[in-house]
N, C-alpha and C positions, 0 to 999 in steps of 0.2 A: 673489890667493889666495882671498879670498871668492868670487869667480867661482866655481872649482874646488871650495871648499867648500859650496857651492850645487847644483853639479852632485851632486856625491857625495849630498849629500841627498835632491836631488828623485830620483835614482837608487834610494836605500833606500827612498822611499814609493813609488815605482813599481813597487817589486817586493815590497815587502808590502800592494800593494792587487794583483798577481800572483798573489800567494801566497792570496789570501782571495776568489778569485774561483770556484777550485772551491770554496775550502767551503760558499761562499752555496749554492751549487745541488745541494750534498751533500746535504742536509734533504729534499728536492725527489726527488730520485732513488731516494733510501732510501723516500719515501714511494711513489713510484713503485712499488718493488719489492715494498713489501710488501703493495698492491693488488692486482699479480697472482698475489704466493701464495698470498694468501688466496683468489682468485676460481680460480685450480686447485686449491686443496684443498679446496674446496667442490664444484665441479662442476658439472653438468646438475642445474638445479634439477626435485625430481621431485613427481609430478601428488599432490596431496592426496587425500582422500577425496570431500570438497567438488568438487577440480575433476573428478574422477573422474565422481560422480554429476552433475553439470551437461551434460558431456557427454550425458548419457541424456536431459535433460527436452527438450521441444519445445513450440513455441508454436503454436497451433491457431488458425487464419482459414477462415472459410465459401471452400467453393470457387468461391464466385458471382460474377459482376461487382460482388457489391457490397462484397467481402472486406473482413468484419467479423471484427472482433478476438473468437475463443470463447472462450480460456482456454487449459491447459494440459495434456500429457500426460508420459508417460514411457515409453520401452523396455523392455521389458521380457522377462525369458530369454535366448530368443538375439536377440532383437532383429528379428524377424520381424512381429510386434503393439507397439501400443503402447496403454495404458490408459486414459482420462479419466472425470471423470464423465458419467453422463447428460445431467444439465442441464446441460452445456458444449456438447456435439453435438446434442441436441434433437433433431428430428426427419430431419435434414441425413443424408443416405446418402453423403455426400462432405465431406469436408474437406482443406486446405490445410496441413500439415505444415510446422515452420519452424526449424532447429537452430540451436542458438547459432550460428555462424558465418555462418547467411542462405541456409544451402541448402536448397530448397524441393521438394518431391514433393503431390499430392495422393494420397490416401488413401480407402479404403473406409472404411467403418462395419461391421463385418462383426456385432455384436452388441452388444445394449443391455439394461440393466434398469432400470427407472427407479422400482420399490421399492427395491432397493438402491442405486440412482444409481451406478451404473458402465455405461464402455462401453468397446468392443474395435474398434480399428483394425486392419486389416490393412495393415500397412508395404511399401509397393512393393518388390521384390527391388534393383530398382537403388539404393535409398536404404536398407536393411538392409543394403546389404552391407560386413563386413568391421566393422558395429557389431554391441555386445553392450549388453542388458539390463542394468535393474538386477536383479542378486540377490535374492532370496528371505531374510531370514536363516535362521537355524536354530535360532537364540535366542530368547525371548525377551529386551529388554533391561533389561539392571540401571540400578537405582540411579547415577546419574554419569555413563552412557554419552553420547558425541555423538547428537544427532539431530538432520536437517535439515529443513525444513520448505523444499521447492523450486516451484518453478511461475513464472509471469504472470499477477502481482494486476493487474487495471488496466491490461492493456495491457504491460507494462515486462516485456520478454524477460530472462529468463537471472537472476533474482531470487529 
């Protein structure tokens, strides 16, 4: 009779270590679940302002054999020119265009001032195309507003 009451026994914990074996992995699934509702009701995360205008800056190298690091530009309008200072292109009637991503075009110099330290690249069509400038604002900016301050200090693209 102990035999049989032994059996009956180890029968009841076997079937309440049965019974608690989805629950262990209940916690687990529920977290599961609630991972991907959250990651659908959020969605496609979308471009900031920042990643917006980063887009537009470009990193500037001489178009020489001895491609040196110049400094920085930006797109500008429709994206046909793009900006820099003077003392970034110096005297160089070519430069080496370089977009966040490492895609590369050289470029004219098409206009310079070097009282006011600005210059104008003329952007190759195959590397304009389908990008846009930064904006103009229309505002002046208030009190509070963002503002970013973008380029390549030092070499270091996309900063």
């Amino acid at each position: 009779m102990r035999t049989g009451q032994r059996q009956i026994g180890q029968r009841q914990v076997g079937q309440r270590q049965a019974q608690r074996r989805p629950q262990r992995f209940l916690g687990e699934a529920l977290a599961a679940l609630l991972v991907i509702v959250l990651v659908a009701l959020v969605g496609p995360a979308q471009a900031t302002p920042l990643d917006e205008a980063m887009t537009r800056v470009l990193t500037l190298r001489s178009a020489d054999v001895d491609d040196r690091f110049l400094g920085s530009a930006f797109l500008w309008g429709d994206g046909r020119v793009a900006v820099t200072n003077a003392h970034v292109v110096g005297l160089a009637e070519e430069v080496r265009m370089v977009d966040r991503v490492g895609i590369e075009a050289v470029a004219l110099v098409i206009a310079r001032d070097s009282v006011r330290d600005v210059a104008v690249i003329a952007v190759p069509a195959s590397f304009a195309d389908g990008r846009m400038g930064l904006p103009l604002a229309t505002d002046a900016p208030r009190l509070g507003d963002e503002v970013f301050a973008l380029g390549a200090p030092w070499g270091l693209s996309s900063a």
